[in-house]
C-alpha positions in Angstrom: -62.9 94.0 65.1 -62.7 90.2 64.1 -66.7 90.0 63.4 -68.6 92.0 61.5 -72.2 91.3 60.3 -75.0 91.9 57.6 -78.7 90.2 57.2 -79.0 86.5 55.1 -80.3 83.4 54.6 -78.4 79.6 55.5 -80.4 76.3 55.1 -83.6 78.0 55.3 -83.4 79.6 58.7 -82.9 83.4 59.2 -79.6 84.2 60.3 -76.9 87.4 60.6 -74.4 87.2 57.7 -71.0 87.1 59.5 -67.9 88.2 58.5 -64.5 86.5 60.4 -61.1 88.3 59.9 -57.9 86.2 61.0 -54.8 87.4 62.2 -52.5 84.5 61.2 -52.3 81.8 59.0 -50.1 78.4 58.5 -48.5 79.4 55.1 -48.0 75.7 54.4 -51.5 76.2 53.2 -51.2 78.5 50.8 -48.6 75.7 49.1 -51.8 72.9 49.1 -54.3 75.6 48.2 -55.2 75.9 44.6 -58.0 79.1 42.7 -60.8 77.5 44.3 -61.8 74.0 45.8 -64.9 72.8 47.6 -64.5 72.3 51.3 -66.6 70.6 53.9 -66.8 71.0 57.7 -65.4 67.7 59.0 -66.1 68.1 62.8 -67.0 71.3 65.4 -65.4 72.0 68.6 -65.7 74.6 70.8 -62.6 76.7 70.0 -62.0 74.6 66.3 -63.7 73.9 63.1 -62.1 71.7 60.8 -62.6 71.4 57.3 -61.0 69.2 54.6 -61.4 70.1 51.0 -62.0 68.0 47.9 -58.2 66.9 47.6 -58.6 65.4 50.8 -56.4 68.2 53.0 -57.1 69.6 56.0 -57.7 73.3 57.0 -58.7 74.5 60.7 -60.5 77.4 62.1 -59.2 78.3 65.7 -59.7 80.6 68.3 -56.6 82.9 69.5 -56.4 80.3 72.3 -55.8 77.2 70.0 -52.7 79.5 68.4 -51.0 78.8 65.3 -50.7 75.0 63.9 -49.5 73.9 60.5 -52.9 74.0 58.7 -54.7 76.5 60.7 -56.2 79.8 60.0 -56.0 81.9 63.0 -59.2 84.0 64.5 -58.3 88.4 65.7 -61.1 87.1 68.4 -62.5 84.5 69.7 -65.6 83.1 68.2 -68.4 80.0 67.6 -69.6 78.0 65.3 -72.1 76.1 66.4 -74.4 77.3 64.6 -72.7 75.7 61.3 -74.4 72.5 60.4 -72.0 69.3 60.7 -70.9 68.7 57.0 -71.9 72.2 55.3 -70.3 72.6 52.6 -68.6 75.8 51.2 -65.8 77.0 48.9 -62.1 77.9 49.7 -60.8 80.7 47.2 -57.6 82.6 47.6 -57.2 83.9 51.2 -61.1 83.6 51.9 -63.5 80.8 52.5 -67.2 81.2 52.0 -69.3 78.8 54.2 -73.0 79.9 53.8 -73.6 83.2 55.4 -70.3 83.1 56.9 -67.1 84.4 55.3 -63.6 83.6 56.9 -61.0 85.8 55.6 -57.7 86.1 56.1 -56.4 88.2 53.2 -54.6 90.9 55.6 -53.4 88.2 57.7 -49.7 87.5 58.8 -48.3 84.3 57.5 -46.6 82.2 60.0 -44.0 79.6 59.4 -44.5 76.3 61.0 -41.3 74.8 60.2 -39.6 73.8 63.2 -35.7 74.3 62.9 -33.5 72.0 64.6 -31.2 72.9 67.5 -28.7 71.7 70.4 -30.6 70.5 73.0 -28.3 69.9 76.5 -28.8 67.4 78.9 -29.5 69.6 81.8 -32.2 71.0 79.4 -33.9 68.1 78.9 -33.8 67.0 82.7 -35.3 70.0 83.3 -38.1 69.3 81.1 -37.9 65.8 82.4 -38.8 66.9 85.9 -41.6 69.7 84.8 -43.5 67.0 83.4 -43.3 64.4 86.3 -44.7 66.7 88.2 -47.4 67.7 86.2 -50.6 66.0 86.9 -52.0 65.7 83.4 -48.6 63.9 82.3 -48.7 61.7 85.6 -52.1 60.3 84.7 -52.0 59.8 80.9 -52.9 56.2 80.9 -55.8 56.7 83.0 -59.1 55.2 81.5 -56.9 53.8 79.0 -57.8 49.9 78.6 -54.4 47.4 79.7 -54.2 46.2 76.4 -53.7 49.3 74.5 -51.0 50.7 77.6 -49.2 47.6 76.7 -49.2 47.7 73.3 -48.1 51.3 72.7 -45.5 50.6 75.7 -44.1 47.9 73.4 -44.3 50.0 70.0 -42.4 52.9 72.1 -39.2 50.5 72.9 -39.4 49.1 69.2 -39.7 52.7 68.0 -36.7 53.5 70.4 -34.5 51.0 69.5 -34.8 51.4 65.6 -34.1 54.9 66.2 -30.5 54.0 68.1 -29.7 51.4 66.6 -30.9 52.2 62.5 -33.1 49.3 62.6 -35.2 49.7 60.1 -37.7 46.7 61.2 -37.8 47.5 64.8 -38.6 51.3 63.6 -41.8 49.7 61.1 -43.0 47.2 64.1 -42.8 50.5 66.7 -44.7 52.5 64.2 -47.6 49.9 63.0 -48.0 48.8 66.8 -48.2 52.7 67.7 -50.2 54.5 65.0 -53.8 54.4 65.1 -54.2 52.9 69.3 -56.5 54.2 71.5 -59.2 56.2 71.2 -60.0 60.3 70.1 -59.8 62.5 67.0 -55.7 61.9 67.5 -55.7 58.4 69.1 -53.3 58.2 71.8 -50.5 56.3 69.7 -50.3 59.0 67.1 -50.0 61.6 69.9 -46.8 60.0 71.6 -45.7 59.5 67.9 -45.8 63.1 67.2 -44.1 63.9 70.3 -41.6 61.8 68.7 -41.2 63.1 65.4 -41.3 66.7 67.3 -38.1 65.0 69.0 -36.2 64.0 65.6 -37.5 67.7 64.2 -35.7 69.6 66.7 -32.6 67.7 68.6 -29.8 67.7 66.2 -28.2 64.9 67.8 -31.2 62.8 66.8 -32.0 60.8 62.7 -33.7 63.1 61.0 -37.8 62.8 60.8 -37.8 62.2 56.8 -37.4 58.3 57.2 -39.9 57.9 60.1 -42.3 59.8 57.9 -41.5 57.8 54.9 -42.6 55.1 57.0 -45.4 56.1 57.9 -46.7 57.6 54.6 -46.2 54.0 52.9 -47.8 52.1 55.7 -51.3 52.5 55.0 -51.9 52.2 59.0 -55.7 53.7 59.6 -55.5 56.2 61.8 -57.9 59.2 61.4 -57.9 61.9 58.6 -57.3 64.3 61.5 -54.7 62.7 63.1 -52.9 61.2 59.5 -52.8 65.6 58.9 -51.1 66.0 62.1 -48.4 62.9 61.4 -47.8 64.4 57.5 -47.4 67.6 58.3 -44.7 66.3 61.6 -43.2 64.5 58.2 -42.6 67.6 56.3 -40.8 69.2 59.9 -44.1 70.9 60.4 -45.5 71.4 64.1 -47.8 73.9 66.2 -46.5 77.1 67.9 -46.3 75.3 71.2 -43.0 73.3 69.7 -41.7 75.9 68.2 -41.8 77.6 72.3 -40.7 74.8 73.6 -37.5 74.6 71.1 -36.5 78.6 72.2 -36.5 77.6 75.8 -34.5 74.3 75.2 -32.1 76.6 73.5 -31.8 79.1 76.0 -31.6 76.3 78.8 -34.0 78.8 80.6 -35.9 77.2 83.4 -38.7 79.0 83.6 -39.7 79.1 79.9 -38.9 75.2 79.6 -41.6 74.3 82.4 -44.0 76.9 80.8 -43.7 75.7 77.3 -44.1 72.1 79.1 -47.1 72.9 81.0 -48.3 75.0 77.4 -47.9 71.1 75.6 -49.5 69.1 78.6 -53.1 71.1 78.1 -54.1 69.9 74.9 -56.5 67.9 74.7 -57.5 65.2 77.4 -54.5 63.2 77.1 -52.9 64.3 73.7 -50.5 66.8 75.2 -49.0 64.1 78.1 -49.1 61.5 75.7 -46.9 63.6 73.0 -44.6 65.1 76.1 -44.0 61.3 76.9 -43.0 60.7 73.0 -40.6 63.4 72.9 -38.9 62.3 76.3 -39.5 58.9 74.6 -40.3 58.0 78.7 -42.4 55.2 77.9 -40.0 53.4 75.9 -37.2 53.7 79.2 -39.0 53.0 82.0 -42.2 50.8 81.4 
């Protein structure tokens, strides 16, 4: 079972004292953790609860259907939260975190690894992946509701980002990251996302710089962007991505057509536009054709 319950008391209301028992966890986490820290809930979503603690890290509940990600802990079964007050506060110890009358714990669960190693990637793998996206729906209408401006901005900061990348430009690289990071709107504004895809690219194709100097970049910036998206471009820094990478990378491998348009279509759904936005960075689309 991944709930179990008993009677208590949160913020004076009557509730049942639940018990949540994970399957996985990002063991990047247990590197940032320390005996005990305070932790508050930073935003609720229907499948996610993110918390960041009093260092400032980030640490995310999910639901089996969000998967493994580089600072999550994930769920045995799908559950909700919303019940959990916006900005409770609880306390992260060990392998457990103690949020009122609900405990998260993932003592017994299996660490997972989100390193992603780098690889060959061929070009007849890539075109495949080129063509499963274009005709993908969700990738063919990722600038819609997007304001001109912003399209034309990160359009620009994607062929600055591009040609600091192939041609060691430092400059070009710094103008295609400041003009990038932080545009558009969302939790993970729509410039970080086609940056990750990026950095997702560096990560994984051998044939590619390696990720450390964009993240150096990036980390001595001091571009706003928000705390959850500045977790998602660190942790990309440190070669760290989500589970649907990591698929992606085995099917690039195996040049196996099938799994390369099923690991693409597994990227494109999240979020509104995140997924086509960071598809379009790793193909690094925007910075060919617009």
């Amino acid at each position: 079972m991944g709930e179990r319950f008993c009677f208590g008391r949160f913020g004076g209301y009557n509730h049942i004292m639940s018990l949540f028992l994970a399957r996985s966890f990002s063991v990047a986490l247990v590197a940032s953790s320390t005996p005990s820290q305070l932790v508050r809930v930073l935003s609720l979503h229907r499948s996610v609860i993110n918390f960041v603690t009093e260092t400032g890290d980030l640490l995310a509940v999910v639901n089996p259907s969000i998967g493994d990600g580089p600072f999550h802990i994930v769920l045995e079964t799908p559950a909700r939260f919303d019940f959990i007050p916006l900005h409770a506060e609880g306390i992260w110890q060990g392998r457990s975190l103690a949020l009122g009358h609900v405990r998260i714990d993932w003592s017994r669960a299996q660490g997972w690894n989100p390193y992603l190693a780098s690889t060959i990637i061929t070009r007849s793998a890539l075109d495949v992946l080129q063509a499963c996206a274009q005709k993908h729906k969700a990738f063919r209408s990722r600038w819609t509701g997007m304001k001109q401006h912003t399209v034309t901005r990160m359009q620009k900061g994607a062929m600055l980002l591009a040609s600091g990348l192939w041609a060691s430009e430092t400059e070009s690289l710094r103008q295609g990251l400041v003009l990038l990071m932080g545009v558009g709107p969302g939790l993970t504004p729509a410039g970080d996302d086609y940056l990750l895809g990026v950095m997702a690219r560096l990560q994984m194709d051998s044939s590619w710089p390696d990720v450390v100097q964009v993240g150096e970049l990036i980390s001595g910036m001091g571009v706003k962007t928000t705390r959850l998206s500045w977790t998602w471009l660190m942790h990309a820094a440190h070669g760290e991505f989500d589970e649907r990478w990591h698929h992606l990378r085995l099917a690039l491998m195996q040049q196996d057509e099938l799994a390369i348009c099923r690991a693409c279509h597994d990227v494109l759904q999240v979020g509104a536009s995140s997924g086509p936005q960071a598809m379009a960075g790793f193909l690094l689309m925007d910075a060919l054709q617009f």
